[in-house]
C-alpha positions as CSV (number, residue, x, y, z in Angstrom):
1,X,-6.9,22.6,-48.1
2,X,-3.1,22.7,-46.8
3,X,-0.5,24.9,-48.7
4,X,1.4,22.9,-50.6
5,X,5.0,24.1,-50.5
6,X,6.8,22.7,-53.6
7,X,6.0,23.2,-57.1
8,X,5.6,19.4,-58.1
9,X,3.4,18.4,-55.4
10,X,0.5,20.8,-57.8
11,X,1.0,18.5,-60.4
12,X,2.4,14.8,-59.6
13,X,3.8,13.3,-63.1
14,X,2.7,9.8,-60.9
15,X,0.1,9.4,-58.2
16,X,-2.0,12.4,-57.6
17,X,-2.8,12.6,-54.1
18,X,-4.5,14.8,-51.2
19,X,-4.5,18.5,-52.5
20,X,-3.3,17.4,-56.1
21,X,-6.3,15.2,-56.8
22,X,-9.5,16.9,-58.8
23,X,-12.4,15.7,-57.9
24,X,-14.0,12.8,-58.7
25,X,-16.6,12.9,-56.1
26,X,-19.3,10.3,-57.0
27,X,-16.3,7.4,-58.5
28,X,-14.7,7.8,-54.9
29,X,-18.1,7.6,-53.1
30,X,-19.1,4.3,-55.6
31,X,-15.5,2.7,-54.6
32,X,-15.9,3.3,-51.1
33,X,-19.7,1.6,-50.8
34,X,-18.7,-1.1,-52.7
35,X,-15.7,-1.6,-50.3
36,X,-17.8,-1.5,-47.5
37,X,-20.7,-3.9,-49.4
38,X,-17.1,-6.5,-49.7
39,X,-18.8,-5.7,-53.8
40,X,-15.6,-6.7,-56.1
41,X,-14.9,-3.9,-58.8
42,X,-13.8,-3.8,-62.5
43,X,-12.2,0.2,-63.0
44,X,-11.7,0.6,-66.6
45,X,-10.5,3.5,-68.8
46,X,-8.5,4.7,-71.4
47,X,-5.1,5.0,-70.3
48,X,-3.6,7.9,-68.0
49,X,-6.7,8.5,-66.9
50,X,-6.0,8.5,-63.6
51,X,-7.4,5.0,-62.2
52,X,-4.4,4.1,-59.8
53,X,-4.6,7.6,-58.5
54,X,-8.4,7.4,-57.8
55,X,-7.9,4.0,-55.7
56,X,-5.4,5.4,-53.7
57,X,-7.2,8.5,-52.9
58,X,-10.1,6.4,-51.4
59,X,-8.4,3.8,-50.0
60,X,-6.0,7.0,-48.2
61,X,-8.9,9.2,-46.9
62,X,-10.4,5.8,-45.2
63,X,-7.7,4.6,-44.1
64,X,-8.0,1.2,-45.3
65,X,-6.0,-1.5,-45.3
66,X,-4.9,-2.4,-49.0
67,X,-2.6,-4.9,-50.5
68,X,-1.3,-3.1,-53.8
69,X,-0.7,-5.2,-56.3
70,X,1.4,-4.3,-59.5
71,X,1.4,-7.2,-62.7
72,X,3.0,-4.6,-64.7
73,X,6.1,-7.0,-64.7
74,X,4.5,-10.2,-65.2
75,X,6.3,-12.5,-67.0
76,X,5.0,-16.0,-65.1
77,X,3.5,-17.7,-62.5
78,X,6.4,-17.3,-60.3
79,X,6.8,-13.4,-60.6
80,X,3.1,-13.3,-60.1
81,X,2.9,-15.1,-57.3
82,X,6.1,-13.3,-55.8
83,X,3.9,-9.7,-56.5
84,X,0.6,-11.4,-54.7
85,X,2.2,-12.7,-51.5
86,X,4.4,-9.8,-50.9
87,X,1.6,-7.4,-50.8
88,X,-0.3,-9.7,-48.5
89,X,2.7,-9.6,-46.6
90,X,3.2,-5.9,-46.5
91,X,-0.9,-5.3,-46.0
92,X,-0.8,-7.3,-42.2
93,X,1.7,-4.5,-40.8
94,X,-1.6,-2.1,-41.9
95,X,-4.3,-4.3,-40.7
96,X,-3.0,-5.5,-37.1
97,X,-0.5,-3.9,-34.7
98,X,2.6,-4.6,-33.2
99,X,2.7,-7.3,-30.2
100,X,3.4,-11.2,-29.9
101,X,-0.2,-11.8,-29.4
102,X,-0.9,-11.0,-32.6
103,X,2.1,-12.6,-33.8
104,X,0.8,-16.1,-32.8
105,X,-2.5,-14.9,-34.5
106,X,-1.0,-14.3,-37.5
107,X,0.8,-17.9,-37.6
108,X,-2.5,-19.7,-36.3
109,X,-4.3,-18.2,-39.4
110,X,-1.5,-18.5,-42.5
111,X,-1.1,-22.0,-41.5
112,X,-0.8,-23.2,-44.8
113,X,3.3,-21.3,-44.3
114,X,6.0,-21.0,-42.9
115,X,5.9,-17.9,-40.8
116,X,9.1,-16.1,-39.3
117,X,8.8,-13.1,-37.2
118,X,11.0,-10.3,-36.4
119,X,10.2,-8.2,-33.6
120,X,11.7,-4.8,-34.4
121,X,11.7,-0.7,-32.2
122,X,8.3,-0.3,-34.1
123,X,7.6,-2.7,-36.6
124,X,7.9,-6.4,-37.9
125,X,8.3,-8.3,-41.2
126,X,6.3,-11.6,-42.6
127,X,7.9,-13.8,-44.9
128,X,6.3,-16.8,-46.1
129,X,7.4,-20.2,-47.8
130,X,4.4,-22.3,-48.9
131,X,5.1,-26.1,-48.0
132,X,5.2,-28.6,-50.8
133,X,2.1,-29.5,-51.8
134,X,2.7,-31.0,-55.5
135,X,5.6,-32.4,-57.5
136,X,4.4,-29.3,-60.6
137,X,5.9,-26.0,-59.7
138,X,3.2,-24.3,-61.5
139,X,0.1,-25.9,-58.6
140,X,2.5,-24.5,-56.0
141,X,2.1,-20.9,-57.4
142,X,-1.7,-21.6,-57.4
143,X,-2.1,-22.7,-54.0
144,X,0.6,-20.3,-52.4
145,X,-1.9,-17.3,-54.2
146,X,-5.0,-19.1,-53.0
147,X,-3.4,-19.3,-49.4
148,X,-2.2,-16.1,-48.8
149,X,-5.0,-14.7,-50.4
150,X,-7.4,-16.9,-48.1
151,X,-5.6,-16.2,-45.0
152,X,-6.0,-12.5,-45.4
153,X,-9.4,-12.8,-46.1
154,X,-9.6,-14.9,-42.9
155,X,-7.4,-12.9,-41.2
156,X,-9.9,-9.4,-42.3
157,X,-13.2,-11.3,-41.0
158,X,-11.3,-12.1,-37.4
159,X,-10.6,-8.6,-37.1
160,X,-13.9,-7.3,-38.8
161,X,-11.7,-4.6,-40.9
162,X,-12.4,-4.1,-44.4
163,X,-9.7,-4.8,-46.9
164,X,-8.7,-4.2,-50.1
165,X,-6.9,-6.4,-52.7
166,X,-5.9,-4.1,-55.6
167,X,-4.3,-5.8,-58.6
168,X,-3.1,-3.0,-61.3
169,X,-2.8,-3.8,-64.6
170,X,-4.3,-7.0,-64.1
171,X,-4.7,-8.0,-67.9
172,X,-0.9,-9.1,-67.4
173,X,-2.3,-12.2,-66.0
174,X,-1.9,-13.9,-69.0
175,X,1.5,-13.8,-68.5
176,X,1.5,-16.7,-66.7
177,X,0.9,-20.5,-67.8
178,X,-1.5,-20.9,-65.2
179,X,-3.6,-17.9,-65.6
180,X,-6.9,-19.5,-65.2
181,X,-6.1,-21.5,-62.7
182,X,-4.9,-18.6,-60.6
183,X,-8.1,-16.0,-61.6
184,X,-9.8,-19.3,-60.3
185,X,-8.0,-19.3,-56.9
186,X,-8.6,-15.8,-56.8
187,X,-12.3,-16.1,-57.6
188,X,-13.1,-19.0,-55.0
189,X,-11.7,-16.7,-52.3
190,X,-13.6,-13.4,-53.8
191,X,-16.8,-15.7,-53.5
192,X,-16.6,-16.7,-49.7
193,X,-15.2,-13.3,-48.4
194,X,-16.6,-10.8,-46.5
195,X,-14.4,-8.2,-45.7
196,X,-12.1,-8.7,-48.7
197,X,-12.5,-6.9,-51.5
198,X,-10.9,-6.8,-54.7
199,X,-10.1,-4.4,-57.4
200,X,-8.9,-4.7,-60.9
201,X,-8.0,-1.9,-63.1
202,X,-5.7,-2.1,-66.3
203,X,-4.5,0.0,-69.1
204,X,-4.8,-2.4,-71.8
205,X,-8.9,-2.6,-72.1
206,X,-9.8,-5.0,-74.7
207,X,-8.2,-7.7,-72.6
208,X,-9.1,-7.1,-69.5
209,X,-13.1,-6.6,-71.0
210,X,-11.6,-10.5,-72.2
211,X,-11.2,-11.4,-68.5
212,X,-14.3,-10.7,-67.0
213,X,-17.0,-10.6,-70.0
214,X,-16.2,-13.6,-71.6
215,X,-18.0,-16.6,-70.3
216,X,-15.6,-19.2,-70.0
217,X,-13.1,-17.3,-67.9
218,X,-13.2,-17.9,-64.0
219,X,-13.9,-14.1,-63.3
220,X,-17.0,-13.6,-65.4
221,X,-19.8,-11.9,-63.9
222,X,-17.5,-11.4,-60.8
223,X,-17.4,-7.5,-60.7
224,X,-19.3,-4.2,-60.8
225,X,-17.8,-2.3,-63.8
226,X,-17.1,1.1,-63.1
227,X,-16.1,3.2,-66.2
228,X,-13.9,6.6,-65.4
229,X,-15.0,9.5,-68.1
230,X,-12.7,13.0,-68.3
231,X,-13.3,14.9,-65.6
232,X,-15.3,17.9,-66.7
233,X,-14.6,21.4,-67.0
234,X,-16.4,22.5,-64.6
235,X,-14.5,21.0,-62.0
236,X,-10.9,21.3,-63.4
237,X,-12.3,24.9,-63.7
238,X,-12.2,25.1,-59.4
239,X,-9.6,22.4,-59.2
240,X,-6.8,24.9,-61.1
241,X,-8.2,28.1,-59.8
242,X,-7.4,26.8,-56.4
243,X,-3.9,25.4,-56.8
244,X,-3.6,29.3,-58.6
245,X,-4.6,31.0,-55.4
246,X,-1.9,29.1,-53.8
247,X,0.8,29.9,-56.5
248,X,0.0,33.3,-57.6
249,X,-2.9,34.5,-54.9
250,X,-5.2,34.8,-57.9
251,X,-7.7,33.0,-59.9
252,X,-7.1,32.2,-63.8
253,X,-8.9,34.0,-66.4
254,X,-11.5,32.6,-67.6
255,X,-9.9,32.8,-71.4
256,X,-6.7,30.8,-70.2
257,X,-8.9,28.2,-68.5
258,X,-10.4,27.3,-71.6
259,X,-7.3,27.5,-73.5
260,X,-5.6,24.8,-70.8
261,X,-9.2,22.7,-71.6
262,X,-8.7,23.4,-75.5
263,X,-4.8,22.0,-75.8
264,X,-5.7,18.9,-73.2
265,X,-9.4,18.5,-73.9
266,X,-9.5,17.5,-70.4
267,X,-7.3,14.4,-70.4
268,X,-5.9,14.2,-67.3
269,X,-2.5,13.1,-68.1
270,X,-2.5,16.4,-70.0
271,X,-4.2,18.6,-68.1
272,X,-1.1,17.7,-65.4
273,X,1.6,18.1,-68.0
274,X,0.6,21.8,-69.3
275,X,-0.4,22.8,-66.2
276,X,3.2,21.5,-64.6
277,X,4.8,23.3,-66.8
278,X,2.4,26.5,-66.4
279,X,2.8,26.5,-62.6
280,X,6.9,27.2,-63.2
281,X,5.8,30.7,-64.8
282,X,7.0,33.4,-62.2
283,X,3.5,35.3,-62.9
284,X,-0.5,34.8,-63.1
285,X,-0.4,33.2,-66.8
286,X,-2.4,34.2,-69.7
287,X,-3.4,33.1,-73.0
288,X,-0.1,33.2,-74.6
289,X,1.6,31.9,-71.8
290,X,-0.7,28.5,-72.5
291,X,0.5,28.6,-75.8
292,X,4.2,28.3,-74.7
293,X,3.5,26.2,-72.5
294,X,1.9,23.9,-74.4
295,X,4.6,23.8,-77.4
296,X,7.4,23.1,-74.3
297,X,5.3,19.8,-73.2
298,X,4.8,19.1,-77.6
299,X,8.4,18.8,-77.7
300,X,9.0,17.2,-74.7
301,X,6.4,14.3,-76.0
302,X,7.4,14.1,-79.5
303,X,9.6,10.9,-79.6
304,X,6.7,9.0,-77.5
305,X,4.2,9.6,-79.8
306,X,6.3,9.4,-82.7
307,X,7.3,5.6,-81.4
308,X,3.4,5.4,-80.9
309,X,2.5,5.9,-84.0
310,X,5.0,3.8,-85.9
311,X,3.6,1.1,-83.9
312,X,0.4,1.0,-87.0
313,X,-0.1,-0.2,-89.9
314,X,-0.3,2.3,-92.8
315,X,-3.8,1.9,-93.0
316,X,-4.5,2.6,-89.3
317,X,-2.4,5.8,-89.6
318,X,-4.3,7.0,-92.8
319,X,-7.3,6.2,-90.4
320,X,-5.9,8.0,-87.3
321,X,-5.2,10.9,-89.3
322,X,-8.6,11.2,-91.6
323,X,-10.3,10.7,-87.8
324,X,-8.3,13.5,-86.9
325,X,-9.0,15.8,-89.6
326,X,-12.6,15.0,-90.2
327,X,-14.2,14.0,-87.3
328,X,-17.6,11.4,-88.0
329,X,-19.8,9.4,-86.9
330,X,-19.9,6.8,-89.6
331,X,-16.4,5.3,-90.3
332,X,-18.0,3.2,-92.9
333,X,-20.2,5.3,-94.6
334,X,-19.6,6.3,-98.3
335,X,-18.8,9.6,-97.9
336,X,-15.6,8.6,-95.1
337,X,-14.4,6.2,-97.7
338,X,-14.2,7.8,-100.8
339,X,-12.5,10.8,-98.3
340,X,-9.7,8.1,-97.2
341,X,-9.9,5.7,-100.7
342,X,-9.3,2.5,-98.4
343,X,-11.6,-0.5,-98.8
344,X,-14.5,-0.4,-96.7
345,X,-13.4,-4.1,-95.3
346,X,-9.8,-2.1,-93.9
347,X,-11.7,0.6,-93.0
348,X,-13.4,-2.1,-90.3
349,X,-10.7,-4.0,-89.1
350,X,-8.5,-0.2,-89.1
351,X,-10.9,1.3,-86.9
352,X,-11.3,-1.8,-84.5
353,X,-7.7,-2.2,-83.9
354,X,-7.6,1.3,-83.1
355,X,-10.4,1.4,-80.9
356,X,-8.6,-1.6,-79.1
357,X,-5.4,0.6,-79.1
358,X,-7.0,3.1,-77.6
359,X,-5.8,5.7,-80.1
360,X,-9.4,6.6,-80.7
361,X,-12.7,6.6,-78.9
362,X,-16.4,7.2,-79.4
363,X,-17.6,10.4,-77.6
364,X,-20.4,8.5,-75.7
365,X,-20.3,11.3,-72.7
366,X,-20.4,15.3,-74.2
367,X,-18.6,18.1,-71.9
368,X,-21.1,21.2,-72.7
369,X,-17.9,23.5,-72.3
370,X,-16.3,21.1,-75.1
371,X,-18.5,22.0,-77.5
372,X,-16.2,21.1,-80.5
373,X,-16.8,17.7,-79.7
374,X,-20.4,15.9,-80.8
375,X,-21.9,12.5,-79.0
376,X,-21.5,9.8,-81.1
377,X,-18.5,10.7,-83.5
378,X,-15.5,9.2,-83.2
379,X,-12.0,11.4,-82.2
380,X,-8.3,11.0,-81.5
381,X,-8.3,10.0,-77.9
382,X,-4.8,11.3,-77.0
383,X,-4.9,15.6,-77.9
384,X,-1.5,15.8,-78.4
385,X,-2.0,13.0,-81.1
386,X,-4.7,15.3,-82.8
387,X,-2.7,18.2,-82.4
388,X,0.4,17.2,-83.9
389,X,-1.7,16.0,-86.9
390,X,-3.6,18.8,-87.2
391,X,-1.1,21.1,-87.3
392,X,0.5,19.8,-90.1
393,X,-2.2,20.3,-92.4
């Protein structure tokens, strides 16, 4: 492991990358086969878990070529489109190099365009302008993704180079009128390729479980499904003690470990927030030092989670906060509703809406060094959510 020689590169508040990144051995080692099996791949967690991260670590360390793909800013077919084809576009500078040979390759292959070339010192640019095919705007956007998207693929197979399509926060497909249409262009060239792969990952869960579960949507049955847990203590435990070799030439103590794990219960987003805010301490931290810590990053977050929370419904929030308080297994039972005095029917639909928000979670995967937490009870899935809660009673 390299020095790293600015604070912020211990604790990215974006990507995590190289000497940054904890772990996640086996996900990594899954992606990769499944790249190299051209196996398509559903990555789904709660948010801030670090899924864009993990793709980027694996597709960095193998060096290979990957056309990033953002929907965050959906809003139609057109915008969607404009993200597709521009990371096609940027992806061929990775996958082929630099000469007029390959030039005429490239326009030989992405036929279906208009290609122009610039010849540069040390690089060149694509840009593309799908011919009319239809009268509807909307078909255009369809076959200008199925093109570009085809043409990679064809252009992956003649150079025998594995490739990766990742589309991040793909639920934000929906965004555009021709949604199917275009998860149906994408699927017909998933189907045929062989050195094209594509992940999905999104932050919103429910609907993107909508996209690829349900039946009658062109993706179903598409995708391996690979779920991202916390990482455990155990491996933040070496993770940390490293990165405090390199700040303070000495390993944590034990007791301030665990109170790092306590505060964040391992959430990665959190974890990276104290610990950010730890790092700036001039010496080796302790205990107390968490604690301050942790209250600076409290009031740093307040007005998020605030906004957050006055998002739900008064009955989701009495929910949320009995959850909090008095952690179960059985949300329905009679005991948790004579606790909250809420119908058992608003119990339900509470708890589902949460579940979909992902303000809570069931605790289907137990840390042994989290022993406050039980398998099969429900929590708070954001800590600082509990916390704040908590504290007040």
């Amino acid at each position: 492991m390299k020095i790293i020689s600015k604070l912020s590169n211990f604790f990215p508040a974006t990507l995590a990358r190289e000497e940054s990144f904890c772990n996640r051995l086996n996900e990594r080692q899954e992606i990769l086969n499944n790249i190299l099996k051209c196996k398509h791949v559903v990555l789904s967690s709660p948010r801030r878990y670090g899924k864009t991260s993990l793709v980027y670590q694996v597709i960095a360390e193998n060096n290979i070529p990957c056309a990033k793909i953002d929907l965050f800013l959906a809003v139609d077919d057109a915008s969607i489109c404009k993200f597709i084809t521009l990371a096609v576009e940027s992806v061929l500078k990775e996958l082929i190099p630099l000469s007029t040979k390959i030039s005429n390759k490239i326009l030989e292959i992405f036929k279906s365009f208009d290609v122009s070339v610039k010849l540069g010192d040390s690089s060149y640019s694509l840009s593309f302008k799908q011919r009319g095919l239809t009268n509807n705007t909307n078909d255009i956007y369809v076959a200008h993704i199925y093109e570009s998207l085809r043409s990679l693929s064809e252009l992956a197979k003649l150079e025998q180079k594995s490739v990766v399509v990742f589309m991040d926060e793909f639920q934000e497909i929906i965004a555009g009128e021709s949604c199917n249409a275009i998860m149906g262009a994408i699927r017909n060239v998933a189907q045929e390729s062989e050195y094209l792969t594509f992940i999905f990952s999104g932050s919103k869960r429910h609907l993107l479980t909508t996209l690829f579960n349900e039946k009658r949507k062109p993706l179903y049955m598409m995708c391996s499904n690979i779920v991202l847990n916390r990482i455990a203590v155990r491996e933040y435990r070496h993770h940390l003690n490293q990165l405090a070799i390199h700040r303070w030439n000495a390993e944590l103590e034990d007791s301030c470990l665990m109170q790092i794990m306590r505060y964040t219960e391992a959430h990665a987003y959190y974890v990276n927030l104290l610990c950010d805010t730890l790092w700036e301490f001039e010496l080796l931290p302790n205990t107390e030092d968490v604690d301050k810590a942790w209250q600076i990053c409290v009031k740093h977050e307040k007005g998020r989670i605030v906004d957050e929370l006055n998002n739900l419904t008064h009955a989701q929030k009495d929910i949320l906060k009995s959850i909090a308080l008095y952690p179960t297994d059985k949300p329905t039972s009679i005991k948790f509703t004579k606790l909250i005095n809420r119908p058992l029917s608003t119990i339900s639909q509470s708890v589902k809406s949460l579940l979909e928000k992902d303000m809570i979670y069931k605790i289907e995967e137990v840390d042994p060094e989290l022993e406050w937490k039980s398998e099969g009870y429900y929590w708070v899935l954001d800590p600082m959510v509990r916390y704040m809660i908590v504290s007040q009673y």
